[in-house]
VOSERO-294694 format. One record per atom (N, C-alpha, C, CB): x, y, z. Coordinates in steps of 0.05 Angstrom, whole numbers, plus 5000, padded with zeros to 4 digits. Glycine has a CB too. Layout:
N
XYZ;...
This chain:
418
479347044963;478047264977;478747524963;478747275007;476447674958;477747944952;476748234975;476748024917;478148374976;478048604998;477848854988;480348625016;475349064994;475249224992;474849485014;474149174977;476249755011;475649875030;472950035028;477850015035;471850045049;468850255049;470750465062;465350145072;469850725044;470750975042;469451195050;471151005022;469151455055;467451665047;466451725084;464551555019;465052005085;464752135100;463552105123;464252255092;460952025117;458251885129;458451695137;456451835116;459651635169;459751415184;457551325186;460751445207;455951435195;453251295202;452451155184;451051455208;451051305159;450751185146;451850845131;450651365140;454550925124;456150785119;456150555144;458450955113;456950485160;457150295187;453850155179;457550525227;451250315170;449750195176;449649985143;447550385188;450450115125;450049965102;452149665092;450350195082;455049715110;455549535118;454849335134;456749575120;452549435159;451049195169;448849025151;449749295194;447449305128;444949115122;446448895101;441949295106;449949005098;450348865072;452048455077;453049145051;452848475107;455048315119;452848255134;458048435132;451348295152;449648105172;451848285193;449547665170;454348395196;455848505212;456048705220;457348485209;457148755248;457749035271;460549045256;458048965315;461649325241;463549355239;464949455254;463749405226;463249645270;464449885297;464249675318;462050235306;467849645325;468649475344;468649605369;471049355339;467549845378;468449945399;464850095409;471550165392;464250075435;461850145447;461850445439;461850065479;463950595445;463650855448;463051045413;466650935466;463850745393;463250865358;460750805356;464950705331;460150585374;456250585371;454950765377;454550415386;455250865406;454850985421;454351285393;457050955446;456851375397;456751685370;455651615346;460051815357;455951475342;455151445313;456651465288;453551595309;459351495300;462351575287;464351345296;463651895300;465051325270;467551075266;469651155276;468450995239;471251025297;473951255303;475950975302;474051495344;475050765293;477950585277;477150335257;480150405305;478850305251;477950045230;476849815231;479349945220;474449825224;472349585222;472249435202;469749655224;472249215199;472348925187;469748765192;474848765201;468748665172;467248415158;466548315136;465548385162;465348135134;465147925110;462947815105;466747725112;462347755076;460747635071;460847465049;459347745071;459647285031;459647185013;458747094979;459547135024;459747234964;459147294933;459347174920;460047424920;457447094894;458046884880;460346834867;456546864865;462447084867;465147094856;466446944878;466347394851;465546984906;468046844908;467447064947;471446934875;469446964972;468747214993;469947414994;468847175017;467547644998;468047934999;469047965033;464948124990;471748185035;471248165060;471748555055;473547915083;471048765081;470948995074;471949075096;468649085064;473849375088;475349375116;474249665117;479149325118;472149745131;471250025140;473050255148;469650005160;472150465142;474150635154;473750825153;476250635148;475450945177;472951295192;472751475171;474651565223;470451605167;469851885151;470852075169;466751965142;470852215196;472952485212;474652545200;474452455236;475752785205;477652895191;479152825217;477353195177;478552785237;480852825259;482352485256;479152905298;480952285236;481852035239;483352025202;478851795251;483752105195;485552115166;487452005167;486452335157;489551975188;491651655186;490551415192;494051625207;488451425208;486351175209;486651035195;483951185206;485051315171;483551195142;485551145120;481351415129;487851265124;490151205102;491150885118;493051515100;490650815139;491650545149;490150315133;491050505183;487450375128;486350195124;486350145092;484150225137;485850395085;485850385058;489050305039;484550665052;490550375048;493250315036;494350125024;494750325048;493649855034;494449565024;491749485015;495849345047;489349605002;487549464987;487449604958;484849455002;486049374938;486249384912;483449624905;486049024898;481149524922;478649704903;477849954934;474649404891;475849974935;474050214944;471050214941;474750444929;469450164965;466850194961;466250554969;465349954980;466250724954;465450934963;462651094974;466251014946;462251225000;459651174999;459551475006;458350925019;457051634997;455651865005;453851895010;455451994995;452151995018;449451985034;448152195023;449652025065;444952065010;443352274988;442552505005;440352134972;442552515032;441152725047;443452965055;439652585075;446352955044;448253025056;450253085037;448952845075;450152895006;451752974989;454453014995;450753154980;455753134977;459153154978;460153355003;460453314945;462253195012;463053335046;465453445033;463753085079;466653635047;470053705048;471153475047;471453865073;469753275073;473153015075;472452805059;474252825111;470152895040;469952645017;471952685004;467552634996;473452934989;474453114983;477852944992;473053394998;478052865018;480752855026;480552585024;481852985053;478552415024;479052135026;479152094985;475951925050;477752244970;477752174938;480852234927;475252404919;481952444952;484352574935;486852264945;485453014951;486352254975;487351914982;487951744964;485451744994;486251654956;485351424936;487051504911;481751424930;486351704899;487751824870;490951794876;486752194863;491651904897;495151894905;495851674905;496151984932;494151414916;494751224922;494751044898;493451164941;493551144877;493351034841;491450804849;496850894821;488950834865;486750584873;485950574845;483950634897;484650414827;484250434801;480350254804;487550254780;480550164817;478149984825;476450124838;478649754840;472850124832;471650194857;468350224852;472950474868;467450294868;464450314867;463350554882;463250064879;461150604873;460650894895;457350774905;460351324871;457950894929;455050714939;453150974947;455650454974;451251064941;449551334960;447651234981;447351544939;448051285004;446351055025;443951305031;448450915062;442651305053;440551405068;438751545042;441751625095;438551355020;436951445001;434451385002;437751384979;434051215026;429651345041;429851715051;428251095091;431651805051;431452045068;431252325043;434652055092;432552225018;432052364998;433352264977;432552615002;432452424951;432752344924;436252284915;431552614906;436552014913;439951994906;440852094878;441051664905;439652054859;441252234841;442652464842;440052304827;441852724847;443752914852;446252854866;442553094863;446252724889;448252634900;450152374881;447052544924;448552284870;450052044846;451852264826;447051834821;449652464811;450952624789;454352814805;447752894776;453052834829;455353034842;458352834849;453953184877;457652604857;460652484866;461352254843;460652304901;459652314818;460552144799;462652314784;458252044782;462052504777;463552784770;465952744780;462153054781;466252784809;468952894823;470852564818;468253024866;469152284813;471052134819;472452134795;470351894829;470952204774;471252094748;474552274737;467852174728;474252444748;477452584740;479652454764;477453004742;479452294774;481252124786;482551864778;480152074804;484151704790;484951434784;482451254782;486851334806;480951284797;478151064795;477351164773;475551064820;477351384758;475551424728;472151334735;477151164699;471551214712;468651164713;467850914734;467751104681;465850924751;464750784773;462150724762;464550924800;462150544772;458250364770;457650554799;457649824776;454850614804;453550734825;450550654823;454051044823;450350604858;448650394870;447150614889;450550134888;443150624893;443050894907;442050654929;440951204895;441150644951;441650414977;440350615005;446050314982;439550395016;438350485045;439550275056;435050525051;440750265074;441850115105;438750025120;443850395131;438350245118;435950325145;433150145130;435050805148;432850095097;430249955095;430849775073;427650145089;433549695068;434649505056;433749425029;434649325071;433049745020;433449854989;436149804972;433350174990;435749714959;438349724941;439249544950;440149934939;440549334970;442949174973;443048884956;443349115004;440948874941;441348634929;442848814899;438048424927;442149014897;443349214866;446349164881;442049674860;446549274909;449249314914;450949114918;449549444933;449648934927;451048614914;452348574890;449048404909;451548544869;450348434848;453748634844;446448484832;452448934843;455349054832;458049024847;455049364828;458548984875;460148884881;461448664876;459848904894;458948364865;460348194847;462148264826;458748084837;460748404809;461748454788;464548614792;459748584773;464148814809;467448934822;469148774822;467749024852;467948564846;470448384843;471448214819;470248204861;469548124802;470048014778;472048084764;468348044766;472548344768;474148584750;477548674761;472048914754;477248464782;479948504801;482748394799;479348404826;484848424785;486648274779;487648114803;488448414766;488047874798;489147674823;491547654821;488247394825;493147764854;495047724846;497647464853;495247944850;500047554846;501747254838;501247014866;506047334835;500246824879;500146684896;502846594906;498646514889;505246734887;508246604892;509946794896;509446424868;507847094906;510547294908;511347244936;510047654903;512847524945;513747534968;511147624986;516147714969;511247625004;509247685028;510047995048;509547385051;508248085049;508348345056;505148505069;509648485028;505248335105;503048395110;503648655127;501648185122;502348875113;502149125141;500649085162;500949385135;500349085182;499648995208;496849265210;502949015233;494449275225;494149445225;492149345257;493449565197;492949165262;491849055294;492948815304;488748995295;493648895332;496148635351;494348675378;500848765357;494348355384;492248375406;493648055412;488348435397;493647995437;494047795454;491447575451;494447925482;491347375446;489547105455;490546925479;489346895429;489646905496;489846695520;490146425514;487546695536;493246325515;494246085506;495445995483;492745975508;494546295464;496346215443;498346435436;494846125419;498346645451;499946925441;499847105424;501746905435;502047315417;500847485395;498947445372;502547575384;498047585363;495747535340;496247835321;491847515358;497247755299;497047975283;494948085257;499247965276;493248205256;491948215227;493048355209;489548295227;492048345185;493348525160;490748425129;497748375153;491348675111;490848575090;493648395075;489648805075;493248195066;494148095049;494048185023;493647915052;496248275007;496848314991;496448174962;498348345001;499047994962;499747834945;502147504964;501348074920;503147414942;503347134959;501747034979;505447114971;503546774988;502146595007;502946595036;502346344998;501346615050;502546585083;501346225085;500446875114;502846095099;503045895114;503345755133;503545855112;502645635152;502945515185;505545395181;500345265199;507145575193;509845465198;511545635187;510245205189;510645885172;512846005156;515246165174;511246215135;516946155170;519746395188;519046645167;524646255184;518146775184;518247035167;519247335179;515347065159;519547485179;521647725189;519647945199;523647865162;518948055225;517848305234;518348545240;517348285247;518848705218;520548955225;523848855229;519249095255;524948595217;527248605228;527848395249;527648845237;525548315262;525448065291;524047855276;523248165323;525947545279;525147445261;522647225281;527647335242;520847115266;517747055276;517446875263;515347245273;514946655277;513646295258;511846395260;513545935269;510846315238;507446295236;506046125254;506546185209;504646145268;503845875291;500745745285;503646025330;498946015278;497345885267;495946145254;495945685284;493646085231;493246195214;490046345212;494046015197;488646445213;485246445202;484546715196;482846345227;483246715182;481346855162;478346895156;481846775143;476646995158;473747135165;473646935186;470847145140;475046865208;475046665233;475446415230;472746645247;476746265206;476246105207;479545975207;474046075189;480145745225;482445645216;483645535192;482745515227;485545675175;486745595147;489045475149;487145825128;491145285143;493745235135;495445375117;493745045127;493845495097;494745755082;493245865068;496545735068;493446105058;491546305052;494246455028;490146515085;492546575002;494146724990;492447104991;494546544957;494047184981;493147554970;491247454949;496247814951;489847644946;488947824956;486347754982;488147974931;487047755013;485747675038;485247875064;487347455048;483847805076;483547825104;484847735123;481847745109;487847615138;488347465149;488947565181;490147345133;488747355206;490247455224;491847185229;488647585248;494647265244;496747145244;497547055277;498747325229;497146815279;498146735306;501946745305;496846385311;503346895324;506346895313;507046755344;508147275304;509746645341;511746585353;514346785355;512246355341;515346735376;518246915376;517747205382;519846925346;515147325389;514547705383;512947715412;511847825346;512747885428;511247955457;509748205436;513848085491;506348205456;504948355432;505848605443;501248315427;506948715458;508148985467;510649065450;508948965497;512048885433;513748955416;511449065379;516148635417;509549055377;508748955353;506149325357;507348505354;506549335336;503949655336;502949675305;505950035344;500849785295;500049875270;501450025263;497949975268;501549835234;505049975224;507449855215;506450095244;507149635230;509149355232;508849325203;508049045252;511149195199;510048915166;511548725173;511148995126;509648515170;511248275176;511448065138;509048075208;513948065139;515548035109;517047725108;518448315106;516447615076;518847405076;522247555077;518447225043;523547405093;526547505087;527547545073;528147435092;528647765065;530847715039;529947875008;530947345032;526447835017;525647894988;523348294989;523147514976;524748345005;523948715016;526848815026;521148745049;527049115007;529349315026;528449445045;530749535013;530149465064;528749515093;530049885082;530449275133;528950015084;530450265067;529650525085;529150315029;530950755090;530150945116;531051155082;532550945159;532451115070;532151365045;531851235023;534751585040;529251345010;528151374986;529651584964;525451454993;528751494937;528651644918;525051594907;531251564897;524051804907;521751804887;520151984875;520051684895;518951844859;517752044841;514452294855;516751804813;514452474845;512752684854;511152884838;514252814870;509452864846;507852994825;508353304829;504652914828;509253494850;510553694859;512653694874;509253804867;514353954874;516653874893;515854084907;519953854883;513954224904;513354494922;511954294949;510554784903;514354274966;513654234978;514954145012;512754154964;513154145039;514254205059;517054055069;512354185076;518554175079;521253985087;521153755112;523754215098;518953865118;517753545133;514853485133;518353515166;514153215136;511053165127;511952875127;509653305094;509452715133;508352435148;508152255117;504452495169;509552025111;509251785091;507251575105;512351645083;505251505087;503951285094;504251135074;501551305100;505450855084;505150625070;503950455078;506950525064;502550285076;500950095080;499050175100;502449865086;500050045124;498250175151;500650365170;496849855176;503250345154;504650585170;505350825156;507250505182;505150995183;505451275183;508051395186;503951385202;510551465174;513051535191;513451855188;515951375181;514751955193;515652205191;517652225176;516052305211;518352425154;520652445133;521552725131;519752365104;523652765117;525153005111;525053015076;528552985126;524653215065;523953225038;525753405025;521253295035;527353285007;529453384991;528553374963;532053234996;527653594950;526353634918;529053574905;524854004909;529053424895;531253294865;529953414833;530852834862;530353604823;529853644798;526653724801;530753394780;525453644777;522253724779;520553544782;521253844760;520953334776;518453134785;520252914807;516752914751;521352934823;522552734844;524152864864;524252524831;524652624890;524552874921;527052624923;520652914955;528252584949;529152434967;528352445001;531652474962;528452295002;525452175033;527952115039;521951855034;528252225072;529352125092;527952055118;531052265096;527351725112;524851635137;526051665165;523851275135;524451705186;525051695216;525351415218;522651815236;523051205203;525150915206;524250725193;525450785234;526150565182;526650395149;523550255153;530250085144;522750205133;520550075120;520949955097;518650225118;520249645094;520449365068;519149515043;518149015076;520949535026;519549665004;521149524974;519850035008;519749674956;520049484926;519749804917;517149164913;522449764892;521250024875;518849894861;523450174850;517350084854;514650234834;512850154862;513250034794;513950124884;511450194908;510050424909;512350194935;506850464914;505850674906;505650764948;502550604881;505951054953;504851194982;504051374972;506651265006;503651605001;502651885007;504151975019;500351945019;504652285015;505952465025;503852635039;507552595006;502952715069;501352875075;501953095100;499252715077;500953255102;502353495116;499553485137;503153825095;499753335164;497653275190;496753545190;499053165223;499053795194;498554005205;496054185184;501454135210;496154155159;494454295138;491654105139;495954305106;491753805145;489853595139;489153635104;486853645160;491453635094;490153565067;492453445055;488853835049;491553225033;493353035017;495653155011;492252944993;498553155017;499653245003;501053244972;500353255016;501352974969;501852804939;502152554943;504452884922;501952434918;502152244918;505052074916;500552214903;506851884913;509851844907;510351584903;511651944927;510851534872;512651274879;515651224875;511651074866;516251014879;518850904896;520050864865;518650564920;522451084866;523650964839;526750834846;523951254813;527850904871;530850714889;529950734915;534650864888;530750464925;530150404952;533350344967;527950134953;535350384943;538750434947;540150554934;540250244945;538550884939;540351124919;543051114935;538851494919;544251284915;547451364929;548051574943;549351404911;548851624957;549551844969;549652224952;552251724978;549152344958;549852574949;551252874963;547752624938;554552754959;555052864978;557553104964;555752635000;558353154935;560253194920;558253514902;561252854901;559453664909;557353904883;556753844863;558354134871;554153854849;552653844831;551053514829;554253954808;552153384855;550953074852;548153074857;552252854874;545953274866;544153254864;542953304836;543653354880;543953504819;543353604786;543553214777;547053904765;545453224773;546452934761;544652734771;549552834771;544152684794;541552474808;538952604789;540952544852;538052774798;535252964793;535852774751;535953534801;537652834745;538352724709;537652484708;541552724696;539252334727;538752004731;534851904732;540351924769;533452074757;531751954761;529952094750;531451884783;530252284728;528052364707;527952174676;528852704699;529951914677;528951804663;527251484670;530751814646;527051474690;525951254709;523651234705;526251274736;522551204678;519151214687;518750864680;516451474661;515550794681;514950584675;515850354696;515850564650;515050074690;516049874712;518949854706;514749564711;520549644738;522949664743;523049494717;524149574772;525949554705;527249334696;529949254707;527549364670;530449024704;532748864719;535549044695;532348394716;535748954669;537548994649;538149454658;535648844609;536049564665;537049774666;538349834694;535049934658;537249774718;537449734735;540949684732;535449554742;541549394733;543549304728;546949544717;542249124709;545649664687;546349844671;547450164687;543749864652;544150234703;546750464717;547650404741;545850754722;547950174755;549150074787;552549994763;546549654809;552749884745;555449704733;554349424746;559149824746;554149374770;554249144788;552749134814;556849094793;552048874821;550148954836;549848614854;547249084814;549148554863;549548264878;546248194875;551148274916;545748044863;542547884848;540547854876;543147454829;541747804895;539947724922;538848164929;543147504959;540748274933;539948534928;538048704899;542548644930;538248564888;536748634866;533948494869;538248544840;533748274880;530348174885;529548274903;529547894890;531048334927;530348554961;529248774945;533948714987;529848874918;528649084912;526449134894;530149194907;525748894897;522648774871;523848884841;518349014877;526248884840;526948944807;527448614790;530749164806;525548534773;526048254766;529448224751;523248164744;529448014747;532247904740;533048114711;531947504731;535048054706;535848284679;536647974660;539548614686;536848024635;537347834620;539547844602;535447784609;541248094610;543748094589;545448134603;544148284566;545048144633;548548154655;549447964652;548948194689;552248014659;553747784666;553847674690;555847814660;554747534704;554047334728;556347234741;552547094719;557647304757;559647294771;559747244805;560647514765;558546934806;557546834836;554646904837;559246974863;554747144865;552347234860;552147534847;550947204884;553647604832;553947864825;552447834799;557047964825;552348044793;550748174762;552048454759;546848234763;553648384733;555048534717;554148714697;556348394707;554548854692;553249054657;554749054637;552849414656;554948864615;556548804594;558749034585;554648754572;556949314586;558849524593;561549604604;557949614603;559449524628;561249584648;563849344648;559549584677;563549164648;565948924644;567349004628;565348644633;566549184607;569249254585;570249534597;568149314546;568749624601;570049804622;571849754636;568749874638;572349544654;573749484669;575349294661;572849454686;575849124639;577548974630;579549184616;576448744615;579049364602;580249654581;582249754601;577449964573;580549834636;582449904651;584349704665;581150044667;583249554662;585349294677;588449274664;583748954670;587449254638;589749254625;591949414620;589249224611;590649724615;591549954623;593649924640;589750094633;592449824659;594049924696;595449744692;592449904732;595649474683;597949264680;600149364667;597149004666;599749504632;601649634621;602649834635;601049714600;601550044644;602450234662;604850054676;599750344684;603449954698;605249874721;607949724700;603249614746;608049544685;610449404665;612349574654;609349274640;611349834647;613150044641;613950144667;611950264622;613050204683;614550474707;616650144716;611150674747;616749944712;616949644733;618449474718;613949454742;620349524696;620649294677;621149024684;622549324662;
């Protein structure tokens, strides 16, 4: 299955082009029909010759912008949509800058209510603004909902979208953000999420925020599965969880293989910036304290720990302004303390050479040592030149380091001790 989010301003529009495109009501709620405005995340599916599309809608309001960072956060592409009669909005503006923070690299731009007027201009205008973003260059589709213009074009390129989608490992860890918990009669909590990457399974023990949970039973565009891998749609029958413990936001995680982490180190595209302001990861929102480290990196002190992997990509956004604040990724999810003068200079030194993916061997290199089960909690892969001491991992370095002093302190002590 692959998942994409529908994006952009124009509920109406948008809600309707997802119906002519799914056979589906994405607006789950009477009162979003009713307006004509999306006020939470809608879901459906349909079926591509690649393989099933499923699409997770999400509000154009400006008053719903954590909504839309819920939904959009744990998916790979972006159906973007604008409306030829209406063209580029302000909160196209906040949902394109979204996406770019979030390094979405995949996507499509769709222009709907194009019986109502000419889509090009509107094509030439939001092809422009995406194109200096992470999505770069987009295929663009001009489409009517309303007289079911275009949806076989908009097919066709959504195939091809997905075609273009890297799949990911079926054997990683699991890391579903929750972004709806709802009770079923007779069988109990029910959690949904995008699926990521790895496999969920009927029967798996897997960890909720910390409370540990069975998989009880499994399904996907409705249908009962035994297992399902990322990139999906899934909702999760759990064991062990009352749905009054469980909210959008949750992640429900394999054990062992996510740091549950409340302070960050990461990277930032500015440090000008507020000393508090809202992180979204996946489908959660927390509140942080922001400590600028040098010039391109902060330290995040979360209101409360969230499963993370360095080179995890979030948002930094300030509710009160409603506009993106930056984008940030995770370069330690187990910095050290800084508590000695000038240990922030010295950190700010450390994590200005951190670019690129984790490596285990560097990793390894500035910890000296490090215990290997903590080193996978932190999605840093294995290093290949430590040494190995139980479950420890050593830095060849560092061992001489400490054999130099060992010895030291033995002579020492032999002289003061004859």
């Amino acid at each position: 299955m692959f998942v994409v989010a529908t994006a952009g301003h124009v509920d109406h529009g948008k809600s309707t082009l997802v119906r002519a495109l799914t056979g589906m009501e994405p607006d789950r709620w009477v009162e979003e029909r009713r307006r004509g405005m999306t006020l939470d995340l809608g879901f459906a599916w349909t079926d591509l010759p690649a393989g099933p599309l499923a699409l997770v809608d999400v509000p154009g309001h400006e008053r719903f912008v954590p909504t839309m960072l819920a939904g959009v956060g744990p998916v790979p592409a972006v159906l973007f949509v604008v409306a030829a009669d209406g063209g580029w909005m302000p909160q196209s503006d906040e949902h394109l800058d979204a996406l770019d923070a979030l390094g979405v690299r995949h996507g499509l731009l769709a222009v709907t209510r194009a019986d109502l007027a000419p889509a090009e201009p509107a094509i030439a205008a939001a092809l422009a603004r995406i194109a200096r973003t992470s999505l770069g260059a987009v295929p663009a589709v001009a489409v009517s909902g309303a007289t079911g213009a275009g949806i076989a074009e908009l097919r066709a390129a959504l195939d091809s979208l997905v075609r273009s989608l890297p799949v990911p490992a079926p054997y990683g860890p699991v890391r579903l953000w929750v972004d709806r918990a709802f009770t079923v009669r007779g069988s109990g909590t029910v959690v949904t999420g995008t699926l990521g990457a790895g496999t969920l399974r009927v029967g798996d023990e897997l960890s909720l925020d910390g409370t540990p949970v069975q998989v009880r039973a499994l399904q996907s565009m409705d249908r009962p599965v035994e297992s399902i891998s990322g990139t999906a749609r899934v909702a999760v029958n759990l064991r062990g969880v009352p749905v009054s413990a469980v909210s959008r936001g949750a992640a429900l995680v394999t054990p062992g293989d996510w740091t549950s982490s409340s302070v960050l180190d990461v990277a930032v595209s500015t440090t000008d910036l507020p000393a508090e302001l809202v992180l979204h990861a996946g489908s959660a929102a927390v509140p942080v304290r922001v400590r600028p480290l040098g010039a391109a990196a902060a330290r995040l002190t979360l209101a409360r720990p969230l499963p993370l992997h360095v080179g995890d990509r979030m948002l930094l956004r300030d509710p009160g302004r409603h506009t993106v604040a930056t984008g940030v990724r995770v370069l330690d999810v187990r910095p050290p303390q800084l508590r000695r003068r000038g240990a922030a200079a010295r950190r700010a030194a450390v994590l200005a050479g951190l670019s690129g993916p984790p490596s285990g061997d560097a990793e390894v290199a500035r910890r000296g040592a490090i215990r290997a089960a903590d080193l996978r909690a932190m999605g840093v892969p294995a290093p290949t030149s430590a040494l190995r001491a139980g479950d420890w991992l050593i830095d060849p370095a560092q061992a001489g380091r400490w054999r130099a002093a060992l010895v030291a302190a033995v002579a020492e002590h032999a002289a003061a001790h004859p």
